[in-house]
Each structure stands twice: as structure tokens, then as C-alpha cells.
N, C-alpha and C positions, 0 to 999 in steps of 0.2 A: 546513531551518529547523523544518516540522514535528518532525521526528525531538527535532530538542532542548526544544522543549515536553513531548513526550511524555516525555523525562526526566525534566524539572522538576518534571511530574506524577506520575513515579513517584516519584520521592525523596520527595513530599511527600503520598504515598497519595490523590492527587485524580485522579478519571475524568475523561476526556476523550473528547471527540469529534471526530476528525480527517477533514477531507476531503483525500484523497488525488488525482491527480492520475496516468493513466497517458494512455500514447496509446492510443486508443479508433478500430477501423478502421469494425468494422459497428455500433456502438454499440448490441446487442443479447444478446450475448452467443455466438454464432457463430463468430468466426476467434479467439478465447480469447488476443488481443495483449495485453489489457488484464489479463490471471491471475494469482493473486501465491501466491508459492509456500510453502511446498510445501501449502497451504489448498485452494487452486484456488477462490478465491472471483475473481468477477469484475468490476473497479472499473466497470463500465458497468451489470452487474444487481445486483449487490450491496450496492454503493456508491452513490458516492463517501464517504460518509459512515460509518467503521469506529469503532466504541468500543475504550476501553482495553484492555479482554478478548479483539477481535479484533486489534488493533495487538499486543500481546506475543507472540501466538501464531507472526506474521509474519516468518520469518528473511530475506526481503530488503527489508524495513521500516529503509532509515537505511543500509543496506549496497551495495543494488545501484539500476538504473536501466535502463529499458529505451529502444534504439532505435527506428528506424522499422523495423525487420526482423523484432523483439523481441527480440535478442541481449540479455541482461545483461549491463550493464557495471558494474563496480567503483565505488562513490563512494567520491572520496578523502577 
């Protein structure tokens, strides 16, 4: 649902500020579950809150999703 805001606001050249949501083990920055790729920014220190500038740079932003293991998985 983010993901499609974040389009909206791109069509329409308005910045945005998105809070992302991973699963979060040591909530410190430590077992790096929460990493988003290929940035290596981490939604627990980093975060949760990414601007548009950091959202575009993100290639698994709207594409992927992580489990409880941290396997990426595919959003359809």
C-alpha cells in the first residue's frame, strides 16, 4: 500500500515520507534482519521513517518482503 503512495507521489513530483515496517530481532542494529538492500540502511537505526530520496534508491522497496529467517520473498 505504501509502495503505491509512493508512486502517486512520484507521478506528481511530491516528497514523501514513508514509514516502513520490517521484522526487527534485536531492535538495535546487531543481527542486520531488518537491512534493506542493496543501501544496507537499517529500518530499526535508520528508520523507520525513509524520504522519497531514500525510497527510490531501494530496489526491494514494493518488490520483495522479508520472513522470520530473513529470506526475501517475492511480492506478487
Amino acid at each position: 500500500m505504501i509502495y503505491k503512495v509512493f508512486q502517486i507521489c512520484e507521478r506528481y513530483n511530491i516528497e514523501l515520507q514513508a514509514s516502513l515496517e520490517r521484522i526487527m530481532r534485536c531492535g538495535c542494529g546487531l543481527c542486520g534482519l531488518c537491512s534493506i538492500d542493496p543501501l544496507g540502511l537499517l529500518v530499526c537505526k535508520d528508520g523507520p521513517v525513509f524520504s522519497s530520496k531514500d525510497l527510490r534508491r531501494m530496489e526491494d522497496f514494493g518488490k520483495y518482503r522479508r520472513n522470520f529467517t530473513g529470506k526475501k520473498i517475492l511480492i506478487n
